[in-house]
N, C-alpha and C positions, 0 to 999 in steps of 0.2 A: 555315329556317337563315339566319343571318346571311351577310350579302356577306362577302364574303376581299376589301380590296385589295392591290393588288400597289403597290411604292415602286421605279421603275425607273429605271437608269442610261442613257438613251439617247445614240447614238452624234451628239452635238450638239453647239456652244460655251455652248451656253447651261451657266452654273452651277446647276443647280437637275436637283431628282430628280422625275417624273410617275408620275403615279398612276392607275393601271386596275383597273377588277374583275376579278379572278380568273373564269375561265371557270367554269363547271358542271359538273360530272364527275370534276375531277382533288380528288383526295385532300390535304387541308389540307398534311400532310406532306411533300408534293411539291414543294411551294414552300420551296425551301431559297437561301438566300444564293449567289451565284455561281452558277444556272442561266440559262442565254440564256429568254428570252421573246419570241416573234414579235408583234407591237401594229400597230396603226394610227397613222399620225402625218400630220397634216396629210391628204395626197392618197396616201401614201405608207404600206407597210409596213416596217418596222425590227425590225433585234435588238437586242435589252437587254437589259444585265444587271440580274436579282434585286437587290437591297440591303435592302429588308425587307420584312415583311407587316405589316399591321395592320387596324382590326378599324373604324377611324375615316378621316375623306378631311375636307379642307379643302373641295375642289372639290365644288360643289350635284350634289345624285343625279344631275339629267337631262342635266349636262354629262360627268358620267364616263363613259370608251368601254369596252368590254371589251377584255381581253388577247385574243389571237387562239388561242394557243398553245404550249404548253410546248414546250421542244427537245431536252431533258438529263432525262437519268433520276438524273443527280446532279451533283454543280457543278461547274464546270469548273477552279476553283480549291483547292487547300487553303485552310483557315481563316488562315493566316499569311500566303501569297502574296498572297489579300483585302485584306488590313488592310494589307500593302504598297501594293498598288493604289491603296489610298483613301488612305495617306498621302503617296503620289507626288502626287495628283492636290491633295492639301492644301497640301503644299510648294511646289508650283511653279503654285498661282495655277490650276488647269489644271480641265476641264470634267471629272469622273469617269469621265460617256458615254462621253468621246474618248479618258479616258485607259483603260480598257479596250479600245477598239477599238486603242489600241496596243500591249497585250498581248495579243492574239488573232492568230493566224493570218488570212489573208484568209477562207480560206473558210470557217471560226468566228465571222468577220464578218458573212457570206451566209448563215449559217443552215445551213450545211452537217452530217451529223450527226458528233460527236464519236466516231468510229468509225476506226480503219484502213479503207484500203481494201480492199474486198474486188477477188478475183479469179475468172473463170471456171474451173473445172474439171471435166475429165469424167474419169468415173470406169467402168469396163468392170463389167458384172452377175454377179454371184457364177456362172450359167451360160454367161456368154459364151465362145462359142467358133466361131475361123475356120471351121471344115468344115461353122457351121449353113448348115440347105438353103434359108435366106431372103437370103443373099449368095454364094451358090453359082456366082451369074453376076454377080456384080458386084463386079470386082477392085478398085478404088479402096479399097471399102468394107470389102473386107478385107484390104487394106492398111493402112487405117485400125485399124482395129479391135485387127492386130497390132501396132501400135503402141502405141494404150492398155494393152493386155495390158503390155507390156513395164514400164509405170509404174505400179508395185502403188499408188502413195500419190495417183495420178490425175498427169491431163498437165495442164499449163496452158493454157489459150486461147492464148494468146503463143505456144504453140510449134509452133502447125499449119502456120505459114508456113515456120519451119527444117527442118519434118520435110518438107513437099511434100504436105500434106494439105488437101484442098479439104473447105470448112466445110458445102456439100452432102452430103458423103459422113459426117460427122459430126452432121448432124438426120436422117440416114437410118437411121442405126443407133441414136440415142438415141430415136426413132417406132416403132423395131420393139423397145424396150425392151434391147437390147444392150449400150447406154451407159445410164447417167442423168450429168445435170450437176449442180454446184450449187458455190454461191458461200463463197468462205473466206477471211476474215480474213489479210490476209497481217502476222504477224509478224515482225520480226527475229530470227533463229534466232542465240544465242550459239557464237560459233567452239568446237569443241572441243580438249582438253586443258588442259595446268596454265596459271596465269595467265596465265606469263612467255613470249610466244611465241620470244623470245630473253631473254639472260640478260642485267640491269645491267650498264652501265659503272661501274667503281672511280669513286669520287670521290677529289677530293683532298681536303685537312684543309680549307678552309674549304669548300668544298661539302658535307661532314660532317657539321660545326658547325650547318650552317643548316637539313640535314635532320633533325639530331636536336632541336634548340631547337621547330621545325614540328612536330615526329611530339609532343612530350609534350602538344604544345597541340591535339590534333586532337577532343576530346571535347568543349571550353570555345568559347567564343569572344575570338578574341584577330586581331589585325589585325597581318602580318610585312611590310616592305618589305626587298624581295630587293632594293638593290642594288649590282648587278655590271657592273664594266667589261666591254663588248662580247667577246664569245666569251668569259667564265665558266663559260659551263657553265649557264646558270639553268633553262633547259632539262631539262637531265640534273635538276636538285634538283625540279623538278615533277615528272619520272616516277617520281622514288623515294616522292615523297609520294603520290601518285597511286596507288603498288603500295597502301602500306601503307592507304592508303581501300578500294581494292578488295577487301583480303583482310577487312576490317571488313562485307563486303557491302552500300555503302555506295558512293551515286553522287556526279559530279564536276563540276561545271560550268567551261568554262576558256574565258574572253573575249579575243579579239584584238580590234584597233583595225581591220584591215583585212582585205577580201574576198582578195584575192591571198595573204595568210597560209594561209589555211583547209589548203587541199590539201596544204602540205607538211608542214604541223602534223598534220593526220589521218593524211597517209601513217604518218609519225614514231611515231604514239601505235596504230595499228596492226600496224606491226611489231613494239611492244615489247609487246604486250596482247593475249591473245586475249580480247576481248571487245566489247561491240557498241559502236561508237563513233557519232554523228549530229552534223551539220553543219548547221548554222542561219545563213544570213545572207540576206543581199537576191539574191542573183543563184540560188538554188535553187526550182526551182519551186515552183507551193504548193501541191501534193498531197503530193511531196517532204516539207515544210516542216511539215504538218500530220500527216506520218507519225511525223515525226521529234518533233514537238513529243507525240504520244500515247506516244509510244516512252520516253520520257523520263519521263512523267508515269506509267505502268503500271508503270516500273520496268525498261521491256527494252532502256531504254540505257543504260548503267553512265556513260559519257564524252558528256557533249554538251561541241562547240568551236561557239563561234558570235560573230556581233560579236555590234554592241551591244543589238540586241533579243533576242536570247540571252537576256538575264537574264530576262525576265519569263517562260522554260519553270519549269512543275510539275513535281516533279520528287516521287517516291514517299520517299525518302528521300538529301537532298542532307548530303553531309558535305565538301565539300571546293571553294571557290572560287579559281579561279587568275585574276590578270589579268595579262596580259603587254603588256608595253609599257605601265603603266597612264599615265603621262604624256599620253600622244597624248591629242589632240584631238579625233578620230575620235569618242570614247566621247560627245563631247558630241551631240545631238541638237539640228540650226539651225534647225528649222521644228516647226510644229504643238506638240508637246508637245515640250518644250525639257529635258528631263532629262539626267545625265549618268550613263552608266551605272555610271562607277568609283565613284559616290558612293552610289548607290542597291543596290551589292554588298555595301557595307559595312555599311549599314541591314539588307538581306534577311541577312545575317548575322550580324547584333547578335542579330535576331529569332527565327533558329532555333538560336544558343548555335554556330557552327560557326565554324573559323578561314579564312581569308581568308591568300591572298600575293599580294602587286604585285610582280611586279617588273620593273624599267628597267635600264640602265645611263644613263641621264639621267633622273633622278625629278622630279618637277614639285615646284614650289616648297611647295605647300601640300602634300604628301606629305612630305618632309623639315623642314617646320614641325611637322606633326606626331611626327613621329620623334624630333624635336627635344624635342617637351614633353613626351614617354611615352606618346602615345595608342598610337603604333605600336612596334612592335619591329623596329630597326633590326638587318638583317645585310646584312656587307658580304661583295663575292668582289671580292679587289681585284685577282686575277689571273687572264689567258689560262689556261683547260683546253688540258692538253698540254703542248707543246713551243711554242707559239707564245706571241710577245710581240708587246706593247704598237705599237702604229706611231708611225714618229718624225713630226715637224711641220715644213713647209717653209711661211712665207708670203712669198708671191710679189710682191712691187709690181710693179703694173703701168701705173704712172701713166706713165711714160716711154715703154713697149714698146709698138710696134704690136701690134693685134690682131686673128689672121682669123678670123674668124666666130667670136669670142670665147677664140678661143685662143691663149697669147701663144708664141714660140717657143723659150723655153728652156719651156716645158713641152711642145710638139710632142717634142726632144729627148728630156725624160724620158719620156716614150709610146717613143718611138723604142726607147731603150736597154730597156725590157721587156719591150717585144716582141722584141726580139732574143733576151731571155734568155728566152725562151718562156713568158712567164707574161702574165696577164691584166691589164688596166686598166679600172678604173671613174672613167666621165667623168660629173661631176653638176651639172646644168642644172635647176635650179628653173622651167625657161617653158616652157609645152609652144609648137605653132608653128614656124614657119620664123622669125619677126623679130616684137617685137613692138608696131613702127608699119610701115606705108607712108607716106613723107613726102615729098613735092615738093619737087627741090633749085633749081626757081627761084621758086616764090612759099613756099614753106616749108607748103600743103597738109598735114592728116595724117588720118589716116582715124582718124574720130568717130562709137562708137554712137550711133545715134537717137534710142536708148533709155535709154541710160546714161550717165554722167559720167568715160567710160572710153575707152582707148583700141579699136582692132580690130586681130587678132593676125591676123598674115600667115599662113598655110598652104597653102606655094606648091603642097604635092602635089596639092590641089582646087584650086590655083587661086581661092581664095576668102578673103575677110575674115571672120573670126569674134569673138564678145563671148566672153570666157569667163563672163560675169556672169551674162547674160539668154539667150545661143544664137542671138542674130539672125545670120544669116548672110546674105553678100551680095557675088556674081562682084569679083574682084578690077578695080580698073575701068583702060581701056588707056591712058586719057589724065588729065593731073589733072581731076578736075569745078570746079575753081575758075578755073585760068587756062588748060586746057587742052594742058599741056604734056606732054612724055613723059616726062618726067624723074623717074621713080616709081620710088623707090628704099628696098629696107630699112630700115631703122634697127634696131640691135640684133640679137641672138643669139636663137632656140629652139631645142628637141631636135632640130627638121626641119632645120636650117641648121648644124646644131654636126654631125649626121648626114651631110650632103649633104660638108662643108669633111672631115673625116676618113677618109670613102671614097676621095675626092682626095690627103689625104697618107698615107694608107696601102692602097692599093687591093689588096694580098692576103693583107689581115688583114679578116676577117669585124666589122662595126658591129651591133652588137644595140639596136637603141633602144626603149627600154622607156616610156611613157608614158600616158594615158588613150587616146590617140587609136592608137596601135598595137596596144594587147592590147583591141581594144574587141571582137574576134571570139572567141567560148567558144573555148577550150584552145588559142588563140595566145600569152597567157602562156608556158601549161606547157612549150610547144614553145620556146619561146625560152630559159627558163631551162634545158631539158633539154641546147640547146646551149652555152651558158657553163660546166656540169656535165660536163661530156667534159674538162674543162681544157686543149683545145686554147685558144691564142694570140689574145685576141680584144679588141675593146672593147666593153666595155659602158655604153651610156652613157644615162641618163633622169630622172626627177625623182624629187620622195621617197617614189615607190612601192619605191625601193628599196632606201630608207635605213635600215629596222628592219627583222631578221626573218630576212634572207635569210642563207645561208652558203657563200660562193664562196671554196673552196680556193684557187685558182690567182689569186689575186685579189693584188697585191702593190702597187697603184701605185691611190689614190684621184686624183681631181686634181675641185676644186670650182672651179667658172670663176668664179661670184659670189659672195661670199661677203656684200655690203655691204648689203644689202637690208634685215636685220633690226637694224642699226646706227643706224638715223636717223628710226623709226619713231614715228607719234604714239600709236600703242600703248601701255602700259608692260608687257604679256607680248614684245613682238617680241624683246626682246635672249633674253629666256628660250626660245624658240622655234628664233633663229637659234642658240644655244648646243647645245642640243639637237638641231639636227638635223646641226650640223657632226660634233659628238662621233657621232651613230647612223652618219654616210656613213663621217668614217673608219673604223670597228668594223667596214665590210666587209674592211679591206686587214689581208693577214698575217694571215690567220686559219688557217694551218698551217703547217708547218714552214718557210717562206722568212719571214724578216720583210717588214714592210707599211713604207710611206713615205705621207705624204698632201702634197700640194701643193696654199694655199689661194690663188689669185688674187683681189688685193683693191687698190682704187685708197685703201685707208685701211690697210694692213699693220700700220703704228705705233699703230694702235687700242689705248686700252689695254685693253678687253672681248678683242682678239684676241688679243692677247700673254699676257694670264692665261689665258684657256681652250687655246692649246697650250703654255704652257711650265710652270703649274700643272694644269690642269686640269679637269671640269665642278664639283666639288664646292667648288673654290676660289671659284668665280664664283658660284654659289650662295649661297655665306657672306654674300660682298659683295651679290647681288640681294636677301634675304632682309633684310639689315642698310639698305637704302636703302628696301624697299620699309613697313620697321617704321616709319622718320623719316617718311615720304611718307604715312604710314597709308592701305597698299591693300592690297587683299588679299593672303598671307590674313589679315593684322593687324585688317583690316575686312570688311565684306556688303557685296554690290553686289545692284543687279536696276537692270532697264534695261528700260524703256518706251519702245516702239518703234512710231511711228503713220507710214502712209504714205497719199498722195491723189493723186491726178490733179490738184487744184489744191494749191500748198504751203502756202497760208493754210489749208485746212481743217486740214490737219497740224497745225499750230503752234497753230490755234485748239482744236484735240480737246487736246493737252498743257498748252494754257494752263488749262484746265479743270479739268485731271487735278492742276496744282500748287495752284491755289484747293481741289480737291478735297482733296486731300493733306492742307494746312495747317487747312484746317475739322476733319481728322480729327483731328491734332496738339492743338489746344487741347480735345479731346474728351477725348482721354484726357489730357490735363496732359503730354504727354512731345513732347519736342523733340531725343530723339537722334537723329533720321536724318537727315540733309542731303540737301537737293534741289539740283542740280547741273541747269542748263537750264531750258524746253526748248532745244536746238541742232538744226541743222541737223544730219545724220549728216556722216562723212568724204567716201566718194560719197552725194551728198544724191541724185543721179535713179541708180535703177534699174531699168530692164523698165518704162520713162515714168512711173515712179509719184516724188514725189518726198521725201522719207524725213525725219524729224526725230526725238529722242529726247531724254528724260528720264531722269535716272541720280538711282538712292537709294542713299546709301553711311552703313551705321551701324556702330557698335564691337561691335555687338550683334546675334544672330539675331532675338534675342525681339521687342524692337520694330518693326521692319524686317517681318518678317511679320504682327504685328497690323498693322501700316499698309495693308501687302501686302494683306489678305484684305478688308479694310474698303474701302479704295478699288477693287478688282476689283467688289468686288458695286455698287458706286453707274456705276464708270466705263460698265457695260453699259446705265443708265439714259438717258445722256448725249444731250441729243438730236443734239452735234458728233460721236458716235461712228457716226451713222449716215454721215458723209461721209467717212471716212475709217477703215482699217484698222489695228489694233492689233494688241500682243502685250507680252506681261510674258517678260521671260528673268530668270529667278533666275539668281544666279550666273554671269556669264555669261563667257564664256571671251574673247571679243573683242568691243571697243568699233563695231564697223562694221556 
């Protein structure tokens, strides 16, 4: 009989597929596309994925190694999700190996089996009974025993400890054949009754509109931006689309940007649903995660919410993609495989003919360019669901006004006056930190990552200097280390100092401050938002964890301390960014029957980006970003990708890129085409980060097409480079920020 080889995806950077003999024994047919395979590699065993068989090998007989072992009795992928895989892994320049290892679960990674977990249970013997004369004298045992009795369907191991049953008294009775045990598959059991575990909310006439235009497209594939100014309602138009999938018996996949979403989103879509809902993001464990990903793929979870690795769950039959918030930047992926998920939903969607909704109440530029040209189908909610409206706009100059701990006093005032009227205040601080320099007021001292081109953010609560870049961290020091003085003093505002100054002017109004470094303990979150939920009289105050998503009733008085940050950026996303997230903070205030007020604090008030975005609005400014960034030809008018090499020394940098542009331009007169412009190499924005020191290359064409033959031609030579051994690369297609 002829060898079988196997064509495998290994979990590697390298670009390229390897090839092993098929073991002896297993059935030709068993080799099917998208099974894991256990191999040899190096010193090392690996899993990889199937990609093909064949019957020929480049590599000489006595070098090919055998496969070690098959792991799947069938592939872990559908045939469509596959061909997503490989075309994610085509698009963005990326290793295939890798980019399956980023569509797997971890311990799908590990070789773990594609199984639920099973669970211990014992089960009592068709004659078991207390009064036999073999535990006659031994009460534990028949205590035991009457217990299992009591669980016709068996008890679970997990439950000896609740009941008071020692696991001795349970191998004593399973030896004298009383009990047997044995192991069972734990499924997610569907809630029972009718769908609806509560009854819809009435829409109003455009939330209507958008679920009927949605419901006729749900067979085809068609792409809808949902959007709706902050408290619309967009929400409520996903549940109703969501019924009508479900009643089609027919699952749903629904993407958030952020971990802190999850829980109130599943609460939400649990109350209205009896059916099984699963939670897929970073902070769920991976047995959890691996339950969850099988549950989905079998068919036994109707509703997966998950971020951004969410999308790559198997799903038995997906008819319904939701992405909410789809703007956020979150979706994009900064490290290893650099994808962006809101782009790659619309692709898994082309694929399986199914429709697709985004929606924002600040839609990103190249979502509204599309809506613009008809790829997308624009519907608007241009109004508050309910009785609530719109909040009005105050900017604030603050150039003149002292300021304590970033807060100026006629806005202490407006804090004042709503607390008084019993209602809540959301205070928004973009820095996490108590300040973020320490600086020396007599040689001017300031404290300098080691590591990075950055400053170190004060965090008086440890007492410590921290990077937010690289996480070096390092004791707050008592004297300056330059001249020695004591004179070591703040500079600037974070959540810790804007927290510490408003317990001070209001000490029996409760400070909730919401940021990375206060909710870093599981269900300290939940706890904290359960108290601003009570609508007692409070401040709430933290960064833009809490700018999209959330829904505070009692919420009436935003107040943003900085507003200037994204004003003056070498970016050209930052104004779009800073617009965006002003528009998501106010959408907390007035979100029920009291109207909302926002007050922006800004040493640029007469901005004209600020004055159109409160006294037009986000879609105004949009026009105008859209219309300068056409003349400026950048995306989404053009294709970006960004070559991004880092070294220990910075000439290796600059020398691996100088390489890459000779490589580039070699490629250029190859094919006769000179549409992509090469831009650098430059030094990055922060050039040292984490001591490595950073340089990049940018290709910008009018065109996909070209732009990736260059892309795919240069990847495969830049791995031969002998400068790329000194220094660390990476390609971002598309990439969302220059830095």
């Amino acid at each position: 009989m002829p060898d079988l080889y196997l064509r495998l995806a290994l979990p590697t950077p390298l670009r390229r597929l390897f090839d092993y003999r098929a073991p002896r024994g297993v059935p030709a047919e068993h080799w099917q596309p998208g099974v894991r395979v256990r191999v040899p590699f190096g010193s090392r065993k690996v899993v990889g994925i199937l990609v093909e068989t064949t019957a020929t090998t480049d590599i000489p007989a006595g070098k090919v190694r055998d496969a070690l072992e098959l792991l799947d009795e069938r592939p872990l992928f559908e045939p469509p999700l596959l061909e997503l895989i490989r075309w994610t892994a085509s698009y963005y320049q990326h290793s295939l190996g890798d980019t399956f290892s980023w569509a797997m679960p971890a311990l799908l990674r590990q070789g773990e089996p594609a199984t639920a977990q099973k669970k211990l249970f014992y089960q009592a013997a068709a004659d078991a009974d207390i009064a036999d004369e073999r535990i006659k004298n031994a009460p534990r045992q028949r205590q035991a025993l009457a217990a299992v009795l009591q669980h016709r369907q068996g008890m679970a191991h997990a439950q000896l400890h609740n009941l008071g049953i020692q696991k001795t008294s349970i191998d004593a009775l399973v030896e004298k054949g009383l009990l047997f045990q044995e192991l069972r598959s734990q499924k997610p059991a569907r809630p029972g009754g009718p769908l609806l575990a509560q009854p819809s909310l009435v829409l109003n006439a455009e939330q209507q509109l958008a679920v009927d235009a949605v419901g006729k497209a749900l067979h085809r594939h068609q792409v809808f931006l949902l959007a709706g100014v902050t408290g619309s309602g967009k929400t409520e138009v996903y549940l109703h689309l969501i019924e009508q999938v479900l009643k089609q018996g027919r699952q749903v996949l629904v993407l958030i940007p952020e971990i802190n979403l999850g829980p109130q989103t599943i609460n939400r879509f649990r109350q209205r649903f009896n059916v099984r809902v699963a939670l897929l993001h970073s902070e769920v464990n991976d047995r959890e995660r691996l339950n969850a990903w099988l549950a989905a793929r079998d068919g036994m979870a109707e509703i997966v919410i998950g971020t951004r690795s969410a999308l790559f769950t198997p799903f038995r039959d997906l008819g319904l993609i939701v992405i909410d918030e789809e703007h956020d930047s979150s979706y994009k992926q900064q490290d290893g495989l650099r994808y962006h998920a809101r782009d790659l939903a619309l692709v898994r969607a082309r694929r399986l003919g199914i429709a697709v909704v985004m929606g924002s109440a600040t839609p990103s530029l190249e979502s509204l360019h599309n809506a613009q040209s008809g790829r997308y189908a624009l519907l608007r909610l241009n109004r508050r669901a309910g009785a609530a409206q719109a909040p009005t706009f105050m900017r604030l100059d603050v150039r003149s006004l002292p300021l304590d701990s970033g807060i100026s006093l006629p806005l202490q005032k407006a804090i004042e006056q709503t607390l008084a009227a019993g209602q809540q205040v959301l205070v928004f601080l973009n820095r996490r930190g108590f300040a973020p320099v320490l600086m020396c007021q007599d040689c001017g001292w300031m404290g300098d990552c080691h590591a990075c081109d950055a400053r170190l953010t004060l965090h008086q609560r440890y007492n410590e200097l921290r990077c937010h870049h690289c996480g070096h961290i390092e004791q707050r020091p008592h004297a300056c280390p330059k001249c020695q003085s004591l004179q070591l003093h703040p500079v600037g505002a974070g959540t810790e100092r804007a927290e510490e100054r408003l317990q001070i002017l209001f000490p029996k109004i409760p400070v909730v401050r919401i940021d990375r470094d206060s909710t870093a303990r599981k269900g300290s979150l939940d706890a904290m938002l359960n108290l601003v939920q009570r609508g007692e009289p409070c401040i709430l105050l933290g960064t833009q964890m809490l700018a999209k998503g959330h829904h505070f009733p009692a919420v009436t008085l935003v107040a943003i301390l900085n507003a200037d940050g994204g004003l003056f950026s070498a970016d050209f996303r930052a104004s779009e960014r800073m617009a965006q997230l002003v528009i998501q903070v106010a959408g907390r205030a007035g979100r029920a029957e009291q109207p909302g007020r926002v007050i922006i604090q800004s040493h640029v008030a007469d901005h004209p980006l600020l004055i159109q975005l409160t006294e037009e609005g986000y879609f105004a400014f949009a026009r105008q970003a859209l219309d300068e960034r056409r003349v400026a030809q950048l995306p989404p008018y053009t294709h970006m990708a960004l070559l991004r090499a880092e070294a220990l020394n910075p000439q290796h940098a600059d020398d691996f890129l100088r390489d890459a542009v000779s490589l580039a331009q070699q490629l250029q007169q190859h094919y006769e085409d000179s549409e992509v412009e090469l831009l650098g190499p430059v030094a990055a924005p922060m050039e040292r980060r984490s001591g490595r020191y950073r340089a990049q290359l940018l290709f910008i064409s009018a065109q996909r097409q070209p732009l990736h033959r260059l892309l795919h031609g240069l990847c495969f030579n830049l791995e031969q480079l002998t400068s790329a051994r000194q220094a660390r690369w990476s390609l971002d297609v598309d990439p969302i920020d220059l830095y």
